[in-house]
C-alpha angles and dihedrals in degrees: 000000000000123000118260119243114257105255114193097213106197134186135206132187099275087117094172090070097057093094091059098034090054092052099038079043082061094081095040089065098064091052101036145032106237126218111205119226121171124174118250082251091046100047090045117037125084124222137176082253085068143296129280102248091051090049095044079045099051090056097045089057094045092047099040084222142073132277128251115222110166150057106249085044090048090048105076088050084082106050100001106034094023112190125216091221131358124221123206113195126191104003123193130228076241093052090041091053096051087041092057099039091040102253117155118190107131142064087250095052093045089053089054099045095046088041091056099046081074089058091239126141124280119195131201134207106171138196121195134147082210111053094121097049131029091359094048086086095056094051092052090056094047093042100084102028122135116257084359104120123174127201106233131272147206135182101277094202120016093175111053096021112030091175099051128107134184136179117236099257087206088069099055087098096046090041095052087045088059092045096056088051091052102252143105111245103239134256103040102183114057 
């Protein structure tokens, strides 16, 4: 049997997308191993989307490993535990903003930056009520940077929230696929 590729599986605070982000991370389990990652806020606040210790849980179960959730435990994924991809979702507009300017204060943005110190893919499926607006600018700076892919995205909820964009959570496993090949999955708006 060949060895799976090595999937960084990371998770932000858009807790409302964990639903979606667990049973799309379902498919990624048969190709990859995947490596969990959760942000301090992520792998310590409680929501009515769940608490912190189910959803840590949850990952950990999924993963059949611990998660990393700091910075000194995100740091060796890059020279030491090198991945093959990384995978940021959700990603936050907050996430999104310190990727884009190179700040690095939390245990997902270590792992990138680590992670793309080795020149492999990262690949973004954000989730952020404010895409089309104060984010908008993050997303232009990531957009054409090299081995930075994102799962595409659409508005989520014109309606109620005009400025919000969110990736399609069903197409994580095709979208890694691509970045590993070295391309964007088209088309990226949807």
């Amino acid at each position: 049997m060949d060895k799976k590729l090595r999937l960084g599986l990371a998770l932000c605070g858009s807790y409302c997308t964990y639903e979606k982000l667990f049973a799309a991370a379902e498919s990624l389990v048969e190709d990859y191993e995947l490596i969990p990652i959760m942000s301090e806020t992520a792998a310590r606040t409680d929501t009515r989307f769940g608490t912190a210790y189910e959803n840590r849980q949850r990952l950990e179960r999924l993963c059949h490993r611990p998660v990393v959730a700091t910075i000194a435990q995100a740091e060796p994924l890059g020279p030491k535990e090198p991945m093959d991809a990384l995978l940021i979702a959700p990603c936050t507009g907050n996430t999104l903003a310190k990727l884009s300017r190179g700040v690095t204060d939390s245990a997902v943005l270590m792992a990138a930056k680590a992670h793309l110190r080795n020149g492999r893919p990262l690949v973004i499926a954000f989730s952020t009520n404010d895409g089309l607006s104060g984010s908008a600018e993050s997303i232009a700076r990531l957009l054409n940077r090299k081995n930075l892919y994102f799962v595409p995205f659409g508005q989520d909820d014109p309606e109620k929230k005009p400025c919000s964009l969110q990736a399609d959570f069903s197409l994580l496993n095709e979208t890694v696929k691509a970045a590993l090949e070295g391309r964007q999955l088209q088309p990226l708006l949807r």
